[in-house]
N, C-alpha and C positions, 0 to 999 in steps of 0.2 A: 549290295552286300558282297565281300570278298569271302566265295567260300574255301574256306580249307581243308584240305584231309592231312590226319595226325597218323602217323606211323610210328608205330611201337615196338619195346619187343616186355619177354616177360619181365624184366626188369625194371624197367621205368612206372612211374607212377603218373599213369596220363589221364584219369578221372581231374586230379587239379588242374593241370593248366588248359584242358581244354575248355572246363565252365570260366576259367580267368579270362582266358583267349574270348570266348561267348560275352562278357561284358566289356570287349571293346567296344567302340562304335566302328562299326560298317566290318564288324566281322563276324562269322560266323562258323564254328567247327560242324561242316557238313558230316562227320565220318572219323572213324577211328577204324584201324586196322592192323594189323600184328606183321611188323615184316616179311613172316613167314607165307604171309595170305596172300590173296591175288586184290596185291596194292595196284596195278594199274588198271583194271575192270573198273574198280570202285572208285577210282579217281574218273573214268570216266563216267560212270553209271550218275558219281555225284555232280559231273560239272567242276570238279575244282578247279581255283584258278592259281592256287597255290599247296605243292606237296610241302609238311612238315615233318623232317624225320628228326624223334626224341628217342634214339635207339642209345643201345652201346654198341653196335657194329662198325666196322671200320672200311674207311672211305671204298677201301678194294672191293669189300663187301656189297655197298651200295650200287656200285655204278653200272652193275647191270642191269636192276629195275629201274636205274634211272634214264638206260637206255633204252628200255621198253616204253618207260612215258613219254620219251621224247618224241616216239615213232605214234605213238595212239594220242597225244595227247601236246604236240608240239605246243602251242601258246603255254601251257602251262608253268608258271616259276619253281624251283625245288629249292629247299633249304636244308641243312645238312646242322643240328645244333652236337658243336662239338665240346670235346673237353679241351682245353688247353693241353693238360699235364700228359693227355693220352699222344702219343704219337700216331697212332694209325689212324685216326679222327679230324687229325689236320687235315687244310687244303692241300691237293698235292700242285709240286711246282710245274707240270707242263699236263697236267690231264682234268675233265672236266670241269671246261672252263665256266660252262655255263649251268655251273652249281654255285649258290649262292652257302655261305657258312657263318654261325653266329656262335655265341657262347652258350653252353649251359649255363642254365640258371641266371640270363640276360630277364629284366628288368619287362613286368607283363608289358607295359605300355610301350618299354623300348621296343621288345618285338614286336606288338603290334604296329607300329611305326616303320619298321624294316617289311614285313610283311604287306603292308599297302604300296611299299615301293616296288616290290616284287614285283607284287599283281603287277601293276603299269610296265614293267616290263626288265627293271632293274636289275643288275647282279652284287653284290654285295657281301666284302668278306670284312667280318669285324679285324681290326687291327691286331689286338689283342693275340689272334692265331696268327698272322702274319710272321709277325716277331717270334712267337713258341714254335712256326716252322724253319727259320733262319737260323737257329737257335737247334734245333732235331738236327739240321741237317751237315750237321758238326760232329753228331755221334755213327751210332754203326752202319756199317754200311754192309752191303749184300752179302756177301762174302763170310761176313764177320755173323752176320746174325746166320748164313747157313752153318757155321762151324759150332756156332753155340746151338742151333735146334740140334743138331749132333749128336752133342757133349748131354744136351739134354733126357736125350733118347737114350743115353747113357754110355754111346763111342767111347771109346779112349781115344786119346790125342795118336796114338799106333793107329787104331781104326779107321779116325778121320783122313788122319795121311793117307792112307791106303785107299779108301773109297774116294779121295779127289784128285788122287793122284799129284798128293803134295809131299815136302819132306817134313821131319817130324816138325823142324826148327821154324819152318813158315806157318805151320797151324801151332803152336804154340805161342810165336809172333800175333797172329790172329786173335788171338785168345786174350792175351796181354792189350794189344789194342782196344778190343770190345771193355777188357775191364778198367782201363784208365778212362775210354772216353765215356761211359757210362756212369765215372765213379765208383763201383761197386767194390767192396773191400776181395774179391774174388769170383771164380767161375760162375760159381751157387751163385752166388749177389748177383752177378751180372745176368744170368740166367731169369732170375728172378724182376728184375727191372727191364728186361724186355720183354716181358711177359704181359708183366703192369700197363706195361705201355701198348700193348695190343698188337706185338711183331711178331709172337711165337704162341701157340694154344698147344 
């Protein structure tokens, strides 16, 4: 039996799939635990051979409990179920490598199929995020999304200049930027779509 441990957070509704996950054959949901808890004890306590995270937290968010499994719990495989449309849930392009990422709301038995490959030792990123990160990473970039948490905070485009020690015309440039490549019909909009997308809280 390949066991799992499900990691959660209050949002997700993990009573379903982990009795779905429970009528695969050769697996079994050893544990469920809430992000916020001590997910690596309990990955160890239970033996898992495979971490499942069914969160909405974003990759940046993860990789330090994922750092801690790897140190208590090195054989173990991690899975990362993201959203597409989210950006900060994507794989990132040069950081851990050896997280494996699938879709929400992927298909019981397909997961269960990605999940026995794990266990044996597999890494595996659905396609599907592949493309939705090649695809991100056409829109805001650092800079752009520090000027809008800014603007969000409520700066004025005088303010922003002044705390980065830009002119007005370059954060306004900025500004413009984040909203064509986001699409957003404005600040607000664009504000508001990188928010959705898990870059600003």
């Amino acid at each position: 039996m390949i066991r799992v441990l499900l990691i959660v957070d209050s949002s997700t509704a993990h009573g379903v799939l982990a009795r779905l996950l429970n009528h695969q054959p050769g697996i079994v949901v050893a544990g469920t635990v809430d992000v916020e808890g001590p997910v690596v004890a309990c990955c160890v306590r239970l033996h898992a051979q495979v971490v499942l995270f069914n969160t909405t937290y974003m990759v940046g968010q993860i990789l330090p409990i994922v750092d801690e499994l790897r140190r208590a719990a090195p054989g173990c495989g991690v899975v990362v179920l993201s959203d597409p449309g989210m950006r900060g849930t994507l794989p990132p392009r040069r950081h851990a490598p050896q997280l494996s990422f699938l879709v929400k709301g992927v298909q019981i038995p397909v997961l269960a199929g990605w999940i026995r490959r794990i266990a044996g030792g597999e890494k595996v990123v659905d396609p599907q995020l592949e493309v939705a990160q090649l695809r991100m990473d056409k829109t805001v970039n650092t800079r752009e999304l520090e000027i809008l948490g800014l603007a969000m905070q409520g700066d004025s485009v005088a303010d922003i200049a002044q705390r980065l020690c830009l002119s007005l015309g370059t954060v306004r440039n900025y500004i413009s930027a984040a909203i064509l490549k986001t699409g957003a019909r404005n600040r607000l909009d664009a504000i508001r779509i990188v928010r959705r997308d898990g870059w600003l809280r």
